[in-house]
N, CA, C and O of each residue as an XYZ file, in Angstrom:
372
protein
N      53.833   -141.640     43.172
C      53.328   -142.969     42.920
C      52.004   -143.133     43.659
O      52.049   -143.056     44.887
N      50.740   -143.365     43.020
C      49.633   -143.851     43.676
C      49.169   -145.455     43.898
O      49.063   -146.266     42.978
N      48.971   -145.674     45.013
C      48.843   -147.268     45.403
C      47.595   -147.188     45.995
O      47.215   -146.174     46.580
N      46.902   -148.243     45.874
C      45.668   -148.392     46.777
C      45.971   -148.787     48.282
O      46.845   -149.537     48.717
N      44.905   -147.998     49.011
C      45.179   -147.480     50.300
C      45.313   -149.038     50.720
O      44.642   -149.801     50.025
N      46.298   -149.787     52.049
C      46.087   -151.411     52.556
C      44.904   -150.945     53.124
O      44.333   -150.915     52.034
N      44.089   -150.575     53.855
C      43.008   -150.782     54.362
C      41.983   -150.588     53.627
O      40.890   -150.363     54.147
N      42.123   -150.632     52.474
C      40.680   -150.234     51.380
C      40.785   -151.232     51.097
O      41.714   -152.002     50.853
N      39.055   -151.273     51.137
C      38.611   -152.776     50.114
C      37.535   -152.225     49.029
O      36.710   -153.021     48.579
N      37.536   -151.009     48.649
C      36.708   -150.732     47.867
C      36.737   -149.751     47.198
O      35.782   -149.032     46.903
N      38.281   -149.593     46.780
C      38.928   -148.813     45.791
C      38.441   -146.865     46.360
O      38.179   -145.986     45.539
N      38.447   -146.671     47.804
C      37.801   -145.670     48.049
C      39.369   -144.860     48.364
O      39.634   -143.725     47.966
N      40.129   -145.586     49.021
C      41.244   -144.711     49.952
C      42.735   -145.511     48.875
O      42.981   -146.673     48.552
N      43.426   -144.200     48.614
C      44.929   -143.980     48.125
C      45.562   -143.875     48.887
O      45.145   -143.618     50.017
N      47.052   -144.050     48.566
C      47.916   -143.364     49.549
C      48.903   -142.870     47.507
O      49.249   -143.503     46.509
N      48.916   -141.404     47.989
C      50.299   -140.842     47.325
C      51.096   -140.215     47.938
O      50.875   -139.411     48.844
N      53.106   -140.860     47.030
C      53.693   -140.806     47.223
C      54.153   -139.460     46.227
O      53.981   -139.404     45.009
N      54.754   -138.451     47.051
C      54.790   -137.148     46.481
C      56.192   -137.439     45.550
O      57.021   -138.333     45.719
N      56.170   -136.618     44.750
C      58.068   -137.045     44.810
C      58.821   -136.088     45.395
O      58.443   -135.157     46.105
N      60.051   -136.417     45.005
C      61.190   -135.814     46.275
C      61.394   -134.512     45.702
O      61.798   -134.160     44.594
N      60.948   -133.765     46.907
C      61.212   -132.711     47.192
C      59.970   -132.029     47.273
O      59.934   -130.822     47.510
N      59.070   -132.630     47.115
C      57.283   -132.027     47.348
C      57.484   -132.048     49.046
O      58.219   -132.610     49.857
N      56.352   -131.069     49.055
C      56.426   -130.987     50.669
C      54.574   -131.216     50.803
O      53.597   -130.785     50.191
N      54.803   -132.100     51.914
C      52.876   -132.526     51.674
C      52.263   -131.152     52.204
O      51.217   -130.797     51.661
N      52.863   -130.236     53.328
C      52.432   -129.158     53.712
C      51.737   -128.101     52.900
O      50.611   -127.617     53.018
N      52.728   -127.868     52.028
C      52.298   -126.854     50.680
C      51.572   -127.017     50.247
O      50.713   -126.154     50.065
N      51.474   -128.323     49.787
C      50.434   -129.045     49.276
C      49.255   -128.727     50.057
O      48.439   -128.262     49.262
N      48.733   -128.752     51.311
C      47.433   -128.765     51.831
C      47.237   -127.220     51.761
O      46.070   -126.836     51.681
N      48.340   -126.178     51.781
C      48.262   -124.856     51.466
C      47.659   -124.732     50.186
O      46.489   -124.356     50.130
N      48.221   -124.965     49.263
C      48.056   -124.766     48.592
C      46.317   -124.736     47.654
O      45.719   -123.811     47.105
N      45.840   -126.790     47.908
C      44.575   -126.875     47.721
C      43.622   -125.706     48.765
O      42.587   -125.218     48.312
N      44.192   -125.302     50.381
C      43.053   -124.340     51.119
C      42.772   -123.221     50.077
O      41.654   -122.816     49.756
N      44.116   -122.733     49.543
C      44.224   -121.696     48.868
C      43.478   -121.252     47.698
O      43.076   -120.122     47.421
N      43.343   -122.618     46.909
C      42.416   -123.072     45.540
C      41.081   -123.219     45.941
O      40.221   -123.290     45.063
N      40.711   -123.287     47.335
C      38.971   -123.435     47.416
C      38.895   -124.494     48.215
O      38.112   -124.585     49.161
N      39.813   -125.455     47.822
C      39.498   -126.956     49.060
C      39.055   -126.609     50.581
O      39.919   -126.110     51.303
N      37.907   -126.817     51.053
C      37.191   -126.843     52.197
C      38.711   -127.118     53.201
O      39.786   -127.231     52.613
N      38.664   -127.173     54.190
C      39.357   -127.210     55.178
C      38.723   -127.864     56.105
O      38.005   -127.247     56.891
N      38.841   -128.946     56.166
C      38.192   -129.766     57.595
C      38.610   -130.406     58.569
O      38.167   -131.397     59.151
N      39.773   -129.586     58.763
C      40.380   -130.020     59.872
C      40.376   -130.090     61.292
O      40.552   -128.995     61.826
N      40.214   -131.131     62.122
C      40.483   -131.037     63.720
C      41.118   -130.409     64.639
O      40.924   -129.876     65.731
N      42.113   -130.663     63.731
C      43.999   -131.144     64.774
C      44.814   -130.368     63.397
O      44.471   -130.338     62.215
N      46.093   -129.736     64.129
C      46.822   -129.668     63.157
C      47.821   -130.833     62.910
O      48.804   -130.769     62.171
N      47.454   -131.822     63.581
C      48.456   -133.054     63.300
C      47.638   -133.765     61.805
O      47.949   -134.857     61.329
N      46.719   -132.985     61.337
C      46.093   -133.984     60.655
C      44.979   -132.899     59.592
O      43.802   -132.647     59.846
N      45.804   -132.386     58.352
C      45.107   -132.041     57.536
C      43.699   -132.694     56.880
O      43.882   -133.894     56.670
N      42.451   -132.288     56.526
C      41.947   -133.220     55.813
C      41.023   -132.027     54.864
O      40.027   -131.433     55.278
N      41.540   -131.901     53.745
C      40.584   -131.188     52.845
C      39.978   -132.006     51.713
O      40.191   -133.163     51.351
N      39.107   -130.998     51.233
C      37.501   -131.543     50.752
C      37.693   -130.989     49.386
O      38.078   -129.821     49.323
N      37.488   -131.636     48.293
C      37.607   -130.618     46.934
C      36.022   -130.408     46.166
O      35.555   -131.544     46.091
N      35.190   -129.568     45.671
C      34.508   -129.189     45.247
C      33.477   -130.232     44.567
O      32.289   -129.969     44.386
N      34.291   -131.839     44.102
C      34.131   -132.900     43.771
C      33.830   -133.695     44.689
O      33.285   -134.706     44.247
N      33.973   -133.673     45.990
C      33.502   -134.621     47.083
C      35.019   -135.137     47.945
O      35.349   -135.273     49.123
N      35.755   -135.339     46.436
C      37.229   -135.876     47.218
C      37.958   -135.179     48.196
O      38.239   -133.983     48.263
N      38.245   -136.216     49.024
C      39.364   -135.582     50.082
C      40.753   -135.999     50.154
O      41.281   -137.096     49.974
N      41.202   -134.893     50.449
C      42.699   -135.302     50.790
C      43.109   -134.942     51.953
O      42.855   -133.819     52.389
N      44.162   -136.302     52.979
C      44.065   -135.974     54.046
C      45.994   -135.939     53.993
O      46.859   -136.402     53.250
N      45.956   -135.098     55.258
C      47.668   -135.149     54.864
C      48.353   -135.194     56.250
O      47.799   -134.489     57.093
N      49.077   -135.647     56.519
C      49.894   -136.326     58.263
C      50.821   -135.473     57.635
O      51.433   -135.896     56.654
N      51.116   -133.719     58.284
C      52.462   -133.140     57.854
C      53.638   -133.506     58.721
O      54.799   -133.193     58.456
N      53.252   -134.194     59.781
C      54.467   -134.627     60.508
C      55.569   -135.619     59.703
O      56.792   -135.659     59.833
N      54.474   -136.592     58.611
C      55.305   -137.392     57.682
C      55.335   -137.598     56.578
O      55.856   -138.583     56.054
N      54.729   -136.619     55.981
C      54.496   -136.479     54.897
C      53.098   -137.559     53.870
O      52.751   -137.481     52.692
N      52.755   -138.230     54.707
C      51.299   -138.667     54.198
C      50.739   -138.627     53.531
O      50.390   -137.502     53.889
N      50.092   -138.810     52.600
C      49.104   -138.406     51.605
C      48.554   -138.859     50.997
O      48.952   -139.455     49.996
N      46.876   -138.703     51.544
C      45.827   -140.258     51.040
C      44.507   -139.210     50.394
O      43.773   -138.272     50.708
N      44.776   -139.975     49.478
C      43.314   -139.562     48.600
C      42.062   -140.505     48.886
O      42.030   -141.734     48.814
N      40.854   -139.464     49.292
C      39.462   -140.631     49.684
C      38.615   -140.475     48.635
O      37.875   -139.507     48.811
N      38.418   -141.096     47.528
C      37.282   -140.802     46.389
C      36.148   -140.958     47.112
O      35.865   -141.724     48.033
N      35.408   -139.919     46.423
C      33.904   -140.106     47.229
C      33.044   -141.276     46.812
O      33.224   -141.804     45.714
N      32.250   -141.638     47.531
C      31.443   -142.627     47.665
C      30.879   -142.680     46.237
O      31.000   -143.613     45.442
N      30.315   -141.646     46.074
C      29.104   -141.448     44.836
C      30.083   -141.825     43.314
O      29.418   -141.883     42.279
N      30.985   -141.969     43.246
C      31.812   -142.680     42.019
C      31.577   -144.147     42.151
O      31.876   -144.826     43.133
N      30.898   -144.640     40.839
C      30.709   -145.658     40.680
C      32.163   -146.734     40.831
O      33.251   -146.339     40.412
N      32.056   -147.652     41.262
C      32.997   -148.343     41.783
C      33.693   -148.979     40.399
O      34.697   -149.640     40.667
N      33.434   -148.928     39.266
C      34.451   -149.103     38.153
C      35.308   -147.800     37.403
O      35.906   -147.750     36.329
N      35.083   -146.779     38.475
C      35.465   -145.454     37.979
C      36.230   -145.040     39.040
O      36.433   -143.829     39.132
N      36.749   -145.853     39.945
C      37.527   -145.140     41.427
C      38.759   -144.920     41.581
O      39.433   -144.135     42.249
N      39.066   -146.229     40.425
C      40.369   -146.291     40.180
C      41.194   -144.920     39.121
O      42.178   -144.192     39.256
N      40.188   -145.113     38.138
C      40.592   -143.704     37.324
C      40.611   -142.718     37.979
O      41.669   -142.091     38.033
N      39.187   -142.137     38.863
C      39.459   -140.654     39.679
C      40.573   -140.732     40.882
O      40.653   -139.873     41.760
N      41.277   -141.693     40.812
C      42.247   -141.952     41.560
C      43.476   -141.305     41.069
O      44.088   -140.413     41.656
N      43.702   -141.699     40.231
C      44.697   -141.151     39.027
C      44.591   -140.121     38.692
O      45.475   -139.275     38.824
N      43.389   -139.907     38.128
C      43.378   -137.765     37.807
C      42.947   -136.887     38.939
O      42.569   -135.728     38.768
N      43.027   -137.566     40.266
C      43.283   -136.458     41.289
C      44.565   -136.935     41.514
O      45.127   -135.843     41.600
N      45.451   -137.754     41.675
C      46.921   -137.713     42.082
C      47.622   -136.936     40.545
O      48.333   -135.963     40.796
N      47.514   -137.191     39.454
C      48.062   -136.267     38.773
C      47.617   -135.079     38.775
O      48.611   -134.557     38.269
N      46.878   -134.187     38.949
C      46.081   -132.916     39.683
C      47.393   -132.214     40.702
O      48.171   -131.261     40.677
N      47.109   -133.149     41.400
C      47.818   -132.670     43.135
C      49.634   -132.869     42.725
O      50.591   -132.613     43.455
N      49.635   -133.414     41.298
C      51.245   -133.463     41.220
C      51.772   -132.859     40.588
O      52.993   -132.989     40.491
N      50.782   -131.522     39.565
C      51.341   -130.643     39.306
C      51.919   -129.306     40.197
O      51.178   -128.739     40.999
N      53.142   -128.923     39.996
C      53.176   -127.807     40.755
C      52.177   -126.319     40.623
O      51.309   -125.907     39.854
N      52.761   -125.910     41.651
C      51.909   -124.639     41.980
C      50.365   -125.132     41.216
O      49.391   -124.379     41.252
């Protein structure tokens, strides 16, 4: 399920809800694996970069998972690249 992030006011930050039995971990494996930049700090705190600007950041301690559309998407289009990166990230493998 994708919801707009509570602290966004400008359709920039998601939060998706994986479904059960996704593991957000794999998930950040998986995109390193596909090319997604790796920009991470901390291992408390995934945050990869996709080729498109978008990031996805992932809290594996709780399974987390927030999509940041990049800036450069026109703000009547944030909502859609919202959607076809959470359906993206919700196919397996």
């Amino acid at each position: 399920m994708l919801t707009r992030d509570a602290s966004c006011t400008r359709d920039l930050l998601w939060r998706l809800e994986l479904p059960a039995g996704d593991d957000a971990t794999q998930l950040a494996d998986r995109l390193a694996a596909s090319g997604w930049r790796d920009r991470s700090l901390l291992p408390i705190l995934r945050d990869l970069e996709g080729p498109d600007g978008h990031r996805v950041v992932i809290v594996p301690r709780t399974g987390r998972v927030q999509l940041r559309i990049c800036y450069v998407v026109p703000p009547d289009a944030r909502a859609g690249a919202a959607a076809r990166l959470a359906a993206a990230l919700s196919q397996p493998g």
